[in-house]
N, C-alpha and C positions, 0 to 999 in steps of 0.2 A: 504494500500500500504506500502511497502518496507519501513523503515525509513532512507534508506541509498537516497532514492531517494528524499528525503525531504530534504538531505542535498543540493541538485545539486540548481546549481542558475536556478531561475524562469523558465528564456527562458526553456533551458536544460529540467527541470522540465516536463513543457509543453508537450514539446516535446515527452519524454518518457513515460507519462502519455496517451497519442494520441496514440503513437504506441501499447500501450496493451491496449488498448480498444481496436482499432482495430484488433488486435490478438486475443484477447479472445471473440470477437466477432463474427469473421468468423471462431472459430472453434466450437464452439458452434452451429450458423445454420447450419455449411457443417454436422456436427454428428447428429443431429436431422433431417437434409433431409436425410442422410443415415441409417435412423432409428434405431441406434445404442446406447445406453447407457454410459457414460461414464466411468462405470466400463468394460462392452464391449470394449468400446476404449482401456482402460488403459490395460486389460488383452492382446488384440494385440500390445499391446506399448510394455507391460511388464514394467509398474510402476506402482504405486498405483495411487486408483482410486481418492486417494485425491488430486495428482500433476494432475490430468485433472480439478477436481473441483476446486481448486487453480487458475488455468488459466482462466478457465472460471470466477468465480467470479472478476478476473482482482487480486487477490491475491501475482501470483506472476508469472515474466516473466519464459516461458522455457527455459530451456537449449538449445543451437543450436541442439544437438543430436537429443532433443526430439522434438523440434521443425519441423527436417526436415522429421522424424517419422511420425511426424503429417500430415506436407503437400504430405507425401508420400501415407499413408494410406486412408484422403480423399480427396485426388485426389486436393490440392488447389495450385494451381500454386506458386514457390516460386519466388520472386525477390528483388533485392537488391539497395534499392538505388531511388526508386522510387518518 
């Protein structure tokens, strides 16, 4: 993970640590139920196939763009604040 994210206090920490897990967790099943490869993904994102493999390993948050990309193309509902 990030080392910027290592500076945030604990709570904080936590926090953002949970949110991409959880992120790179549902995108990972929803592309694997949609039988699609990550370089597949990445080529209809148009990034490279290492910013999917990034995510998924929990490596490193999306950008919102790419983010909404993602919930766009496998269909995973976006919401804020949850």
């Amino acid at each position: 993970m990030s080392s910027r994210v290592d500076k945030l206090p604990y709570k904080h920490r936590k926090f953002v640590e949970s949110q991409l897990n959880r992120i790179s967790t549902t995108v990972q099943e929803k592309r694997e139920k949609a039988g699609i490869t990550q370089e597949e993904l990445a080529e209809r994102l148009e990034v490279s196939a290492m910013t999917i493999q990034f995510i998924e390993q929990r490596r490193r948050f999306p950008s919102l763009p790419v983010l909404f990309s993602i919930c766009k193309e496998l269909e995973i509902p976006f919401k804020i604040g949850e």
